[in-house]
N, C-alpha and C positions, 0 to 999 in steps of 0.2 A: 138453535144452531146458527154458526156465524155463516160466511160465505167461503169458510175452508173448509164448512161440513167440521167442527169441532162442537161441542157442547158447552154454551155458557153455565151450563149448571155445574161449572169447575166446584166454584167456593161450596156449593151445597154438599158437595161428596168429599171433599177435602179432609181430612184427620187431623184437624188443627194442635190438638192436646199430643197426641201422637207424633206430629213431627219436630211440634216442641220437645217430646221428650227423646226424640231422637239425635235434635239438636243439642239438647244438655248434654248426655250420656256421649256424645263426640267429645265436646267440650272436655267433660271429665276426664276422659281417657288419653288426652291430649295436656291433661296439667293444668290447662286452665280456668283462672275461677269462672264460677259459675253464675254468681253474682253478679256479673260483668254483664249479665244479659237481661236489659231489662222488657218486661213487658209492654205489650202496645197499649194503652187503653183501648175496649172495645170501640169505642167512639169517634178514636183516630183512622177505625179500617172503614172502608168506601166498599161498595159494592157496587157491581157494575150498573144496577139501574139509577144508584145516585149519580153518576159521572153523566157530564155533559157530551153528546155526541161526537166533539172535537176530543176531547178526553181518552170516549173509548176507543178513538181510531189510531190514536196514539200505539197503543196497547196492541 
């Protein structure tokens, strides 16, 4: 827990696939292609204990 009393275990609970598909299914419904959105590679996403202290404070 940070120091606003929050939980870093966001990413661990997070519905990745789920919000992806919440975000297409917008997309869709809105006319636009879908194609348009490409995926992150896994390898591009960071997690908080790879990020350098200046990093997370950012955040």
């Amino acid at each position: 827990m940070n120091n606003l009393g929050i939980s870093l275990d966001l990413p661990r609970i997070l519905d990745l696939p789920r919000i992806d598909r919440m975000i297409r299914c917008s997309f869709k419904s809105k006319g636009l292609p879908i194609a348009a959105i490409e995926l992150v590679p896994e390898s591009f996403v960071s997690t908080v204990e790879d990020r350098k202290l200046e990093d997370r404070e950012k955040w």
